[in-house]
Rosetta silent file (secondary structure, phi, psi, omega in degrees, C-alpha in Angstrom):
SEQUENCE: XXXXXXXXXXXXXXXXXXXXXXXXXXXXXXXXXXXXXXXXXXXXXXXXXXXXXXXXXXXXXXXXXXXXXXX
SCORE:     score description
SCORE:     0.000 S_00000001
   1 L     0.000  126.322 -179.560  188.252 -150.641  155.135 S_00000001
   2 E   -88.196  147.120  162.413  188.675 -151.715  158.627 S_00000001
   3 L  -138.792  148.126 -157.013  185.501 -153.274  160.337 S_00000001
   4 L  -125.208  104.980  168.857  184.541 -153.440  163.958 S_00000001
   5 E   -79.230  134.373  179.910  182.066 -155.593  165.356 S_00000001
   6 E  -125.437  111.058  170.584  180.180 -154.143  168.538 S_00000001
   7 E   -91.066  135.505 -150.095  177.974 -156.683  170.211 S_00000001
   8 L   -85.743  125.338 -168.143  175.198 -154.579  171.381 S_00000001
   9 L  -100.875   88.576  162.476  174.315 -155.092  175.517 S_00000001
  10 L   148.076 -148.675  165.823  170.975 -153.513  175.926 S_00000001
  11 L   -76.923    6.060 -155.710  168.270 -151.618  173.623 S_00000001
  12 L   160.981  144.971  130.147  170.452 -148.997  172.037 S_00000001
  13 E  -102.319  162.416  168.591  173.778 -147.200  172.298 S_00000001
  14 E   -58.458   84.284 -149.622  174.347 -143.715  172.401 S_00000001
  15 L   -72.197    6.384  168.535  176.444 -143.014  168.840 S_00000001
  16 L  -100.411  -26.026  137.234  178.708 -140.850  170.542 S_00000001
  17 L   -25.170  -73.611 -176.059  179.388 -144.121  172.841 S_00000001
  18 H   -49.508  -51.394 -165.823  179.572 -146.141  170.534 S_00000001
  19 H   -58.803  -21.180 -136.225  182.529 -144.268  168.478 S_00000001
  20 H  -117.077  -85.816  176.463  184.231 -144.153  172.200 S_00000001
  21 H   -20.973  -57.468  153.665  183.395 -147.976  173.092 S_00000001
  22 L   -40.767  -25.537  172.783  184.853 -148.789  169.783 S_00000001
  23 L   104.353  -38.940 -178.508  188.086 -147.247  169.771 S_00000001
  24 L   -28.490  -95.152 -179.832  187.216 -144.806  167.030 S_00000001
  25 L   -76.248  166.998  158.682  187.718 -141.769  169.571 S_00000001
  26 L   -90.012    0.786 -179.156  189.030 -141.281  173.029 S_00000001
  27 L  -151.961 -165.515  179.184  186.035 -139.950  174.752 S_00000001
  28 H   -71.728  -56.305  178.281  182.646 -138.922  174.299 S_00000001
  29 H   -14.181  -61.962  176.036  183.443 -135.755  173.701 S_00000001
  30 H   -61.041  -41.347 -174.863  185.545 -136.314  170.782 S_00000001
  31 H   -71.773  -63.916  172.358  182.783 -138.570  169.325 S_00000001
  32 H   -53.445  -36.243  179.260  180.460 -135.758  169.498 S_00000001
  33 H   -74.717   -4.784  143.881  182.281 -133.570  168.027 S_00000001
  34 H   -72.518   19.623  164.966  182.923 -135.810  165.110 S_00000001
  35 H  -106.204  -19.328  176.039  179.152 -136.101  164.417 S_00000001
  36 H   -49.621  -67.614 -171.573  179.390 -132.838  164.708 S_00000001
  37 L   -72.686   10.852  171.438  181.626 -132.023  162.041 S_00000001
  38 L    91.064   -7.670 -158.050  179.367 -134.560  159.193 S_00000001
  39 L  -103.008   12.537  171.020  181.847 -137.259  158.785 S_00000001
  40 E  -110.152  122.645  167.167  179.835 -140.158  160.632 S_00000001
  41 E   -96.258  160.670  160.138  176.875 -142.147  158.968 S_00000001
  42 E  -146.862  103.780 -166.403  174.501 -144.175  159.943 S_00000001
  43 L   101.767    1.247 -157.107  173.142 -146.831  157.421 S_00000001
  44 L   132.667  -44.557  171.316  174.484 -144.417  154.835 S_00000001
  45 L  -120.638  141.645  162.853  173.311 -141.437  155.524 S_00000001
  46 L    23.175  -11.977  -79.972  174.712 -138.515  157.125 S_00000001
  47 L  -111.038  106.108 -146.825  173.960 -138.400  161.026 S_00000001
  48 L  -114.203  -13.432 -171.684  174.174 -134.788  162.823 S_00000001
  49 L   -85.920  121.742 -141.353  172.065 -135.931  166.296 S_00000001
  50 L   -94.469  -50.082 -169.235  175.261 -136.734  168.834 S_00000001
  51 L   -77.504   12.843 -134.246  172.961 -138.713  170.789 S_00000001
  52 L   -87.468  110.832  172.841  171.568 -140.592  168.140 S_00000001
  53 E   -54.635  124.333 -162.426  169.910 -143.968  169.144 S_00000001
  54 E  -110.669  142.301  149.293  172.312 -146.962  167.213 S_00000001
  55 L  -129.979  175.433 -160.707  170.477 -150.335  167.524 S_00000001
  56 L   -70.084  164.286 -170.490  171.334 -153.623  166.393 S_00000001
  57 L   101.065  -24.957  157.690  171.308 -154.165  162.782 S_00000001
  58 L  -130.419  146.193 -118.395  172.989 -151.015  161.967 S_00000001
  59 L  -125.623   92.130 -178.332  176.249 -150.085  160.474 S_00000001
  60 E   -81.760  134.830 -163.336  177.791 -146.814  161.414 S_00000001
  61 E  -121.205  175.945  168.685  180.855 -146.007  159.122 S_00000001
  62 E  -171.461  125.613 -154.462  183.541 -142.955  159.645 S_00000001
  63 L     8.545 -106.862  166.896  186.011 -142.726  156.996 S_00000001
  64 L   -79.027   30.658 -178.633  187.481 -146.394  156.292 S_00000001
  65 E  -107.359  131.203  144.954  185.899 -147.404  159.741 S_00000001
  66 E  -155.377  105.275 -161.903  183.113 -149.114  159.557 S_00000001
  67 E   -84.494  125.776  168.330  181.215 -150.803  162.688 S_00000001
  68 E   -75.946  113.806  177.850  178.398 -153.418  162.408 S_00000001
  69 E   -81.106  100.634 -162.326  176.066 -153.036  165.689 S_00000001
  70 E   -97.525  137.829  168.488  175.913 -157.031  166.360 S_00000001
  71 L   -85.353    0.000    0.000  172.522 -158.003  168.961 S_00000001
């Protein structure tokens, strides 16, 4: 499992950001539509809201990805 620390610069990213900030995807776009399609968690479970506030402290994973939200 690859892991990707993202030190976080404000209150929150945007989890369709984040995948895009990260490298996962190339755009936003793409990042929603992989929350779209079910295959992104967040803490564990499931996460279908594109916009979905990530703060620090929590660990979003997509398939052997998994990124630590560092404050």
């Amino acid at each position: 499992m690859q892991q990707i620390d993202f030190h976080l610069r404000g209150e929150f990213v945007e989890l369709n950001q984040l995948l895009k900030l990260t490298g996962v995807c190339d755009s936003g776009g793409a990042g929603k539509a992989l929350v779209a399609e079910g295959v992104v968690s967040v803490d564990g479970q499931v996460e279908s809201r594109k916009t979905a506030k990530i703060h620090a402290g929590q660990v979003v994973t997509l398939g052997d990805v998994l990124i630590q939200v560092l404050g």
